[in-house]
N, CA, C and O of each residue as an XYZ file, in Angstrom:
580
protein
N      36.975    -33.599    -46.063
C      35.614    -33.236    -45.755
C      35.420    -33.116    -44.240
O      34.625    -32.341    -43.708
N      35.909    -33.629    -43.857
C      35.739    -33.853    -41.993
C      36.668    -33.036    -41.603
O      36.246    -32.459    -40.601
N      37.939    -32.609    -41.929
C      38.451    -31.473    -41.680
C      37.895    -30.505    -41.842
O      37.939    -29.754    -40.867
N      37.027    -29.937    -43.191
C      35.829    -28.633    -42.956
C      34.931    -28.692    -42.544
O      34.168    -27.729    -42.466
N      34.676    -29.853    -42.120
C      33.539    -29.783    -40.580
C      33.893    -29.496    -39.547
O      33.323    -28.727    -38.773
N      34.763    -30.000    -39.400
C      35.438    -29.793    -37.523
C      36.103    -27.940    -37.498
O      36.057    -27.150    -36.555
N      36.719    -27.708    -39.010
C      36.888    -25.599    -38.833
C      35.638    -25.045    -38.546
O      35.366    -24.415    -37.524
N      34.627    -25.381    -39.793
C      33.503    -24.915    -39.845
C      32.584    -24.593    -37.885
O      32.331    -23.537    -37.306
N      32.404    -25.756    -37.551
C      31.998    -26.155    -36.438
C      32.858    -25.152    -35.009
O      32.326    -24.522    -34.096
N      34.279    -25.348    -35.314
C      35.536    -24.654    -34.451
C      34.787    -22.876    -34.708
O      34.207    -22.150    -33.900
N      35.041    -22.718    -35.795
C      34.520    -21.113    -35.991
C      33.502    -20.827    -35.203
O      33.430    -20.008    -34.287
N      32.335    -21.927    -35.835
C      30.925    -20.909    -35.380
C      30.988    -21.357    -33.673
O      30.294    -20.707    -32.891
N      31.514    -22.049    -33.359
C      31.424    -22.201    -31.263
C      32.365    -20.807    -31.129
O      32.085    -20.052    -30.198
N      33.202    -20.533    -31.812
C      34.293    -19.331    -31.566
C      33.842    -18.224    -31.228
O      34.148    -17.409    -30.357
N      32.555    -18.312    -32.545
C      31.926    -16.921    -32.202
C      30.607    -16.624    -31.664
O      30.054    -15.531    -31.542
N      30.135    -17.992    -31.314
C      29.214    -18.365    -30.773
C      29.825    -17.575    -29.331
O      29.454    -16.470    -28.932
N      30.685    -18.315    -28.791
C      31.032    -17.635    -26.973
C      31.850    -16.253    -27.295
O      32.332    -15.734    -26.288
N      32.042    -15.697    -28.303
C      32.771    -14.261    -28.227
C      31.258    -13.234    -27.975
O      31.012    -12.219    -27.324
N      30.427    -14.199    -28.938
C      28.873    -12.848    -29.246
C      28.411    -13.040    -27.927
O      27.934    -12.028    -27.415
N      28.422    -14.165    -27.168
C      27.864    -14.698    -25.955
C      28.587    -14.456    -24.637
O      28.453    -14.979    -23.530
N      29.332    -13.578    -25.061
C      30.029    -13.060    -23.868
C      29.385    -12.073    -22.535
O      28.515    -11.227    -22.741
N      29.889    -12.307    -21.346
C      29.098    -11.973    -20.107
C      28.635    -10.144    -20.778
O      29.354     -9.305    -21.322
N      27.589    -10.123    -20.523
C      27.031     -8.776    -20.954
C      26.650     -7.971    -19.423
O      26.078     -8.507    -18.474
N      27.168     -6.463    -19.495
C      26.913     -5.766    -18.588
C      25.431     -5.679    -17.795
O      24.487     -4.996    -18.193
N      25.431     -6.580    -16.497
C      24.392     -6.273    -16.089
C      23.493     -5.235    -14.620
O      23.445     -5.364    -13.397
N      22.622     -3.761    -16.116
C      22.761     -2.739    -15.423
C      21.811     -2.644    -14.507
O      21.737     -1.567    -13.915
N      20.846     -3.728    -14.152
C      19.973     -3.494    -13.036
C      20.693     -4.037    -11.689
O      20.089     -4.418    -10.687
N      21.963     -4.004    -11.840
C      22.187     -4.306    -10.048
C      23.051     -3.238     -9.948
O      23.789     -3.311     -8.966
N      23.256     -1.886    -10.923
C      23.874     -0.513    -10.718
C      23.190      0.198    -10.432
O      23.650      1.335    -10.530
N      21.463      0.109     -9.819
C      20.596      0.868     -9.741
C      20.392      0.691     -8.280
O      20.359     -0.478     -7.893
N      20.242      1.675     -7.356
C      20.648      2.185     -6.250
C      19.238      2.255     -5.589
O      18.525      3.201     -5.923
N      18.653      1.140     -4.473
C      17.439      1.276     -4.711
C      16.585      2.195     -3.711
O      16.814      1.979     -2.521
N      15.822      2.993     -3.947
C      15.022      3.690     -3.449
C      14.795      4.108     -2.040
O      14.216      3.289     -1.327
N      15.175      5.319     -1.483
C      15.160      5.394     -0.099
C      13.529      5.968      0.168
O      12.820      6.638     -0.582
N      13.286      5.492      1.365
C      11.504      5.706      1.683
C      11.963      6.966      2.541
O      13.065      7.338      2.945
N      10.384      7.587      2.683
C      10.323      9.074      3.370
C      10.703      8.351      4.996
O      10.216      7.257      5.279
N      11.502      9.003      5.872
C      10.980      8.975      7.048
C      10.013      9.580      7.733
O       9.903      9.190      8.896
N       9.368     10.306      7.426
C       8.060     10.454      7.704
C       6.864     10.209      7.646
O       5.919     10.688      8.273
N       6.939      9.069      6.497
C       5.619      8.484      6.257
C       5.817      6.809      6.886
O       6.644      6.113      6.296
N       5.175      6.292      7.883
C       5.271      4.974      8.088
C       4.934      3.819      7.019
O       4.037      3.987      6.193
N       5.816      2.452      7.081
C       5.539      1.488      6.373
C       3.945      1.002      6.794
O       3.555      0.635      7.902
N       3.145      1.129      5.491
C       2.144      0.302      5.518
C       1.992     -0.891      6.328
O       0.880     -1.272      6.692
N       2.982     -1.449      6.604
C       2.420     -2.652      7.225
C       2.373     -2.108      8.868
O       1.434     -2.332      9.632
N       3.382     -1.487      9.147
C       2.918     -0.758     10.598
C       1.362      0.103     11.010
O       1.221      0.825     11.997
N       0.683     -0.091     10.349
C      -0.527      1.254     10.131
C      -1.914     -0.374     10.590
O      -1.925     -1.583     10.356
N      -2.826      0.596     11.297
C      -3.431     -0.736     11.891
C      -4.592     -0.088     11.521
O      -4.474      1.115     11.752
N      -6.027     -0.468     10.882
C      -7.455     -0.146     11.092
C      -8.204     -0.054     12.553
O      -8.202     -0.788     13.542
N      -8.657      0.822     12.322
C      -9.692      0.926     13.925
C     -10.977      1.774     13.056
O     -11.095      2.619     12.168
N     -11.846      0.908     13.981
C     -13.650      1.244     13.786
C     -14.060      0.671     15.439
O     -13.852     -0.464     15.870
N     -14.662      1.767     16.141
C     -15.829      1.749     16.627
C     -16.174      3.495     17.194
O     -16.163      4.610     16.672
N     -16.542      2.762     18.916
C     -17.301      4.164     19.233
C     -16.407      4.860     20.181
O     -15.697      4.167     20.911
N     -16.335      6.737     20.291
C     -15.303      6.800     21.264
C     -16.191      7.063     22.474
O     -17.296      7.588     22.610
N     -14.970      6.299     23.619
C     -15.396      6.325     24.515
C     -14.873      7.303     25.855
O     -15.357      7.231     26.984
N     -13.944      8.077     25.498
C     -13.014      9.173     26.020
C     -12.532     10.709     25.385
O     -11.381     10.907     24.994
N     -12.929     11.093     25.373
C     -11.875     12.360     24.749
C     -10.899     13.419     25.872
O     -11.476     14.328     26.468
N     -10.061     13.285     25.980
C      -9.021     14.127     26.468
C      -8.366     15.005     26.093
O      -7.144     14.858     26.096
N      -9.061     16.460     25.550
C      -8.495     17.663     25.045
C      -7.184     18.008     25.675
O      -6.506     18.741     24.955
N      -6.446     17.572     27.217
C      -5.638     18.443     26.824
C      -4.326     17.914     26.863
O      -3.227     18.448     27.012
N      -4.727     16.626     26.680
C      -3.199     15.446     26.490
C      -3.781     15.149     24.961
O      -2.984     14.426     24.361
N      -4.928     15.494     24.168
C      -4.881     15.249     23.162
C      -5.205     13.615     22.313
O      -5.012     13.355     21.126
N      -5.763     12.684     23.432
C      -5.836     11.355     23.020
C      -7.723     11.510     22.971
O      -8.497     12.396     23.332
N      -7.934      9.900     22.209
C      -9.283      9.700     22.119
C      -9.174      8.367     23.020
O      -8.045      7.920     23.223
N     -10.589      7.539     23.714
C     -10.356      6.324     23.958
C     -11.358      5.654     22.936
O     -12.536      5.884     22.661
N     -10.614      4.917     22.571
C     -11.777      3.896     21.616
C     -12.396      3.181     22.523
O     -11.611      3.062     23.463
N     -13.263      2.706     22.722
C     -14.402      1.632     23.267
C     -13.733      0.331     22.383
O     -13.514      0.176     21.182
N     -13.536     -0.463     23.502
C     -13.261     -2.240     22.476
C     -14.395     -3.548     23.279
O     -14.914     -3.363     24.380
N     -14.495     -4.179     22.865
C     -15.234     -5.505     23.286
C     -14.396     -5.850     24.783
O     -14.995     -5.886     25.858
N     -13.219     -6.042     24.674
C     -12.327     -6.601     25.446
C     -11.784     -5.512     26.337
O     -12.176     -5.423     27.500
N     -10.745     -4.539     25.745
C     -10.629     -3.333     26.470
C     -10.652     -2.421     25.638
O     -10.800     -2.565     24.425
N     -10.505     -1.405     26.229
C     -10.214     -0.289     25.302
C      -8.746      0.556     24.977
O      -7.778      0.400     25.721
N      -8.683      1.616     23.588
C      -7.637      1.680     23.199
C      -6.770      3.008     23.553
O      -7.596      3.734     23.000
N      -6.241      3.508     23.803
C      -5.787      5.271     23.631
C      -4.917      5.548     22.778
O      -3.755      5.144     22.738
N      -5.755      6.638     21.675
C      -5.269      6.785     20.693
C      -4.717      8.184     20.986
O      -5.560      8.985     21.390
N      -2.947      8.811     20.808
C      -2.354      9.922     20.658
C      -2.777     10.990     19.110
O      -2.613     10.741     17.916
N      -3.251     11.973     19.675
C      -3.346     12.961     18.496
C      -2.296     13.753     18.407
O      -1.843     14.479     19.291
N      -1.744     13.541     16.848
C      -0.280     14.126     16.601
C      -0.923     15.503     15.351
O      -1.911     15.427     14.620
N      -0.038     16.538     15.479
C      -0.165     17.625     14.529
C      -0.205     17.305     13.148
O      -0.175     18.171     12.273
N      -0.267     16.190     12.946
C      -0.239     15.875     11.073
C      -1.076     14.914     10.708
O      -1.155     14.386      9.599
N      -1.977     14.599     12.085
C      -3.146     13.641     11.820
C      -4.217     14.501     10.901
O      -4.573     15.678     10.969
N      -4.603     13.356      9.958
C      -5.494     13.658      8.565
C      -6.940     13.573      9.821
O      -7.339     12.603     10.465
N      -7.368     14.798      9.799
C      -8.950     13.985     10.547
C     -10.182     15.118      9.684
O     -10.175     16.337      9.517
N     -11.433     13.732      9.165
C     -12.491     14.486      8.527
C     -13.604     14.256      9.220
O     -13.489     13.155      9.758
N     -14.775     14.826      9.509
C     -16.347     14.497      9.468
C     -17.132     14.422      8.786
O     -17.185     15.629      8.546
N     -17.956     13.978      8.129
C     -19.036     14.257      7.368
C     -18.392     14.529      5.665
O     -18.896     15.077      4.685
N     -17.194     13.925      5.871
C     -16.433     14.505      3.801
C     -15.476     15.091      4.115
O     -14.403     14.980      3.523
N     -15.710     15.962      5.286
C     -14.689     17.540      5.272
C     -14.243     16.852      6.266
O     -14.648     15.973      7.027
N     -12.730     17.839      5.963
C     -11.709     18.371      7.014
C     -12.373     18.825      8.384
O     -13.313     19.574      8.652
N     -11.467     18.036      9.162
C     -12.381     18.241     10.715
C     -11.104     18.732     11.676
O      -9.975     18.809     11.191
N     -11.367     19.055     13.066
C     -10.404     19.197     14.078
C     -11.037     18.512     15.073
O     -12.184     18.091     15.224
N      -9.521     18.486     16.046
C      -9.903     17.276     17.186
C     -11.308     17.785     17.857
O     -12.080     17.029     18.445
N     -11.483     18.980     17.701
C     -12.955     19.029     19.065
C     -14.252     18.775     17.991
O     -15.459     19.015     17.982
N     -13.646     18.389     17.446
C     -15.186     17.023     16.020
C     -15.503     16.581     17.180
O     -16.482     16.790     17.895
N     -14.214     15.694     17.352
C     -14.367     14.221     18.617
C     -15.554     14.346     19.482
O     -15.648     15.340     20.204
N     -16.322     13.588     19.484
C     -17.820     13.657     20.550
C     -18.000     12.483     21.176
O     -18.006     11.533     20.393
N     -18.163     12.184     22.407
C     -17.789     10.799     22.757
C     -18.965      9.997     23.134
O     -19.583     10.294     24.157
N     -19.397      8.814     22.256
C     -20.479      8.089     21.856
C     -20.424      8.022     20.297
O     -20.943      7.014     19.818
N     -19.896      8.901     19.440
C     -19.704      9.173     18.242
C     -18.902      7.960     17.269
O     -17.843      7.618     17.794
N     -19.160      7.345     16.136
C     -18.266      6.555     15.686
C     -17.132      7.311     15.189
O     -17.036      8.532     15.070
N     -16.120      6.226     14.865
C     -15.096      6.400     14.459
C     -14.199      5.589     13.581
O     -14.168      4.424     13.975
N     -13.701      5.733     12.870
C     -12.738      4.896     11.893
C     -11.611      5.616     11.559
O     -11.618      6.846     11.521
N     -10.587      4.902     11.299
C      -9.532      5.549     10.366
C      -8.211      4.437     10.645
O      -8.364      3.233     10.854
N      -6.904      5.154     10.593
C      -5.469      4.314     10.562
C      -4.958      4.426     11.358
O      -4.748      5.626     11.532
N      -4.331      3.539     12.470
C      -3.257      4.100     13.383
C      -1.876      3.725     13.282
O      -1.664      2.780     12.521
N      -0.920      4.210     13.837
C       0.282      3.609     13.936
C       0.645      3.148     14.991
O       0.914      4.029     15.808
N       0.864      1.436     15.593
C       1.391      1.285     16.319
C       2.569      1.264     17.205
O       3.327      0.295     17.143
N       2.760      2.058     17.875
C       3.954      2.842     18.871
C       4.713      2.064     19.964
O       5.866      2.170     20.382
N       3.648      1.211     20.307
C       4.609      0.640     21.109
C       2.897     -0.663     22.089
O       1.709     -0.580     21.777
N       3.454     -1.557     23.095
C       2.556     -2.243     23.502
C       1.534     -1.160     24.112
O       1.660     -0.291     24.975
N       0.142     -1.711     23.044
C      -1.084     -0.956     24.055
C      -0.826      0.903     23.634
O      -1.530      1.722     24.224
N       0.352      1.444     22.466
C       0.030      2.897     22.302
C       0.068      3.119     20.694
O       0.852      2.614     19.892
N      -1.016      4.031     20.449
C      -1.400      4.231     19.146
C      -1.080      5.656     18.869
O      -1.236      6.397     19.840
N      -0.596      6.308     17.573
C      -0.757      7.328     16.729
C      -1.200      7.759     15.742
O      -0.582      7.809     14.679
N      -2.585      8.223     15.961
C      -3.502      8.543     15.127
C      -2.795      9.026     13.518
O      -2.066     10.014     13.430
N      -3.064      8.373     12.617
C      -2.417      8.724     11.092
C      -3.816      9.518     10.478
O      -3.810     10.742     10.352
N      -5.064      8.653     10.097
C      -6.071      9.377      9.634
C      -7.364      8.757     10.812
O      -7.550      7.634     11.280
N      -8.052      9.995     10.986
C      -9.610      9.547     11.543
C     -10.790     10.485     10.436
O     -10.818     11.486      9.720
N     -11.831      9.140     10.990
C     -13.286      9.381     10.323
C     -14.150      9.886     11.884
O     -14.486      9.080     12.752
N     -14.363     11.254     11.944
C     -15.665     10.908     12.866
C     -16.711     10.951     12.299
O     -16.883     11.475     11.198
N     -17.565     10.400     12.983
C     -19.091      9.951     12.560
C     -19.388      9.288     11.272
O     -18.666      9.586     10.320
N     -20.294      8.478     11.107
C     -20.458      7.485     10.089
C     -19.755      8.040      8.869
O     -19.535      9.200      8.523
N     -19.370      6.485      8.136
C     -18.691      6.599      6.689
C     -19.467      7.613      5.719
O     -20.596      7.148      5.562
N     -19.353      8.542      5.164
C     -19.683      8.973      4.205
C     -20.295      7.942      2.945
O     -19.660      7.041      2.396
N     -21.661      8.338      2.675
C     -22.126      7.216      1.845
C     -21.253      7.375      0.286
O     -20.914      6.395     -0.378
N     -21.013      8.671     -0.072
C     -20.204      8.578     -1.624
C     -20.525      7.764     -2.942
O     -21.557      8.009     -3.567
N     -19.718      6.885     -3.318
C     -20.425      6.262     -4.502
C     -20.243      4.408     -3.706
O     -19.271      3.746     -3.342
N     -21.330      4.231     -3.725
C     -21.835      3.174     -2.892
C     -21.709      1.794     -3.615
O     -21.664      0.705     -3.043
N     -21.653      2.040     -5.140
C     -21.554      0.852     -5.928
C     -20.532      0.394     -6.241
O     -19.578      1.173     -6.241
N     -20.264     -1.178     -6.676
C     -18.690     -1.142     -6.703
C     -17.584     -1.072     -7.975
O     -18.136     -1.260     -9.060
N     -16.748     -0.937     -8.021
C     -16.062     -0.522     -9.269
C     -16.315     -1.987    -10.105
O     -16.170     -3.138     -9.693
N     -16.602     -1.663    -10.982
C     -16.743     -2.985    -12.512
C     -15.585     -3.561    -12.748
O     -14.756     -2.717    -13.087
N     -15.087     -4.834    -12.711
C     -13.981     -5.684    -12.513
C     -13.860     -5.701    -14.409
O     -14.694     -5.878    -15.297
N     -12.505     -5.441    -14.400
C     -11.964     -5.238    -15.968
C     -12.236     -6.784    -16.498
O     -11.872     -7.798    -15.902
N     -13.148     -6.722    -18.084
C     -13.221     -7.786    -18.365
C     -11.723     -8.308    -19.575
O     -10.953     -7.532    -20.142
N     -11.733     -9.791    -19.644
C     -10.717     -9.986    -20.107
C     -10.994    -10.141    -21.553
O     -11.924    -10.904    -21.813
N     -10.138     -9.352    -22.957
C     -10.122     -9.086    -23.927
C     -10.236    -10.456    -24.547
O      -9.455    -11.383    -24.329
N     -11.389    -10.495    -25.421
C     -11.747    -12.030    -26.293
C     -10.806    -12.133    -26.927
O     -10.455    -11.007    -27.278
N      -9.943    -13.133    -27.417
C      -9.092    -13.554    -28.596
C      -9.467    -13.774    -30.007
O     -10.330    -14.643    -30.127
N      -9.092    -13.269    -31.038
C      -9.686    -14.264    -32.068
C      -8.908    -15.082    -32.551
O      -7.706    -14.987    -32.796
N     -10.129    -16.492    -32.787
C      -9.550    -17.770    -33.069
C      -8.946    -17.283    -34.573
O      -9.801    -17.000    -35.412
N      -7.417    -17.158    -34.995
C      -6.967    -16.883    -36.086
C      -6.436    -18.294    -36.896
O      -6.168    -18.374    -38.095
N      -6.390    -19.011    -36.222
C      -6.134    -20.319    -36.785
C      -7.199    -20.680    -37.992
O      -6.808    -21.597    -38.714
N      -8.465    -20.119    -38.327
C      -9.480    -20.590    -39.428
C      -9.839    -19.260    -40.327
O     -10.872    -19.192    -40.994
N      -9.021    -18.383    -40.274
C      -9.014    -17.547    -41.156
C      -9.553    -17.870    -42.889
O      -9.345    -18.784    -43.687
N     -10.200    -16.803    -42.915
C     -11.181    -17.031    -44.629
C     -10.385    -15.969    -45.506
O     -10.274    -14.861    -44.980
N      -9.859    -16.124    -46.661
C      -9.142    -15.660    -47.562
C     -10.237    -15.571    -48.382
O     -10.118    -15.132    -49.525
């Protein structure tokens, strides 16, 4: 009897580690994702809001107005810039005018304009998106037959 325990037992560990054998694993054969060089990492991209306080048509920069100092922002040929909703061009720029949008920081103290807002935010849809509510459960444990 204890001899067909100890086969019994011998077998099923046998095939216990044959079925349990190292299995091909294919997520470290997946080659991961190269980013655009042309689009900067998000975390490099900085917010700016206030008023400008410079415009320089023919080097192409804005100066932001700051509390402390102020900024000079480079206008590059692929900067996103709107007014009022729409698509805008640099001579939007009016200086006293607000401003918002993304920059990329270039180096100490130099910016490259990614997207600008001139003149106030567009009001749009002003209310805020409805936070997904979470799906009730039913208590199935007291089920009525």
């Amino acid at each position: 009897m204890n001899k067909l325990i100890t086969r019994m037992l011998t077998v099923g560990l046998l095939t216990g580690l044959v079925a349990g054998a190292p299995l091909v694993n294919h997520a470290a054969d997946k080659k991961p994702k190269m980013e655009s060089a042309e689009k900067p990492a998000k975390s490099d991209l900085v917010p700016i809001r206030g008023k400008i306080g410079a415009v320089d048509k023919v080097n192409l920069t804005i100066t932001l107005e700051g509390k402390e100092k102020s900024r000079v922002i480079q206008i590059k040929p692929d900067t996103k810039m709107t007014k009022d909703g729409q698509p805008a061009t640099f001579e939007a720029a009016v200086v006293g005018e607000e401003i918002g949008g993304r920059v990329k920081k270039v180096g100490t103290d130099q910016y490259e304009a990614v997207s600008l807002r001139f003149g106030p935010k567009p009001e749009g849809n002003a209310e805020p998106k409805p936070k997904k509510k979470a799906s009730a459960k039913k208590d199935t444990s007291k089920e009525t037959q």
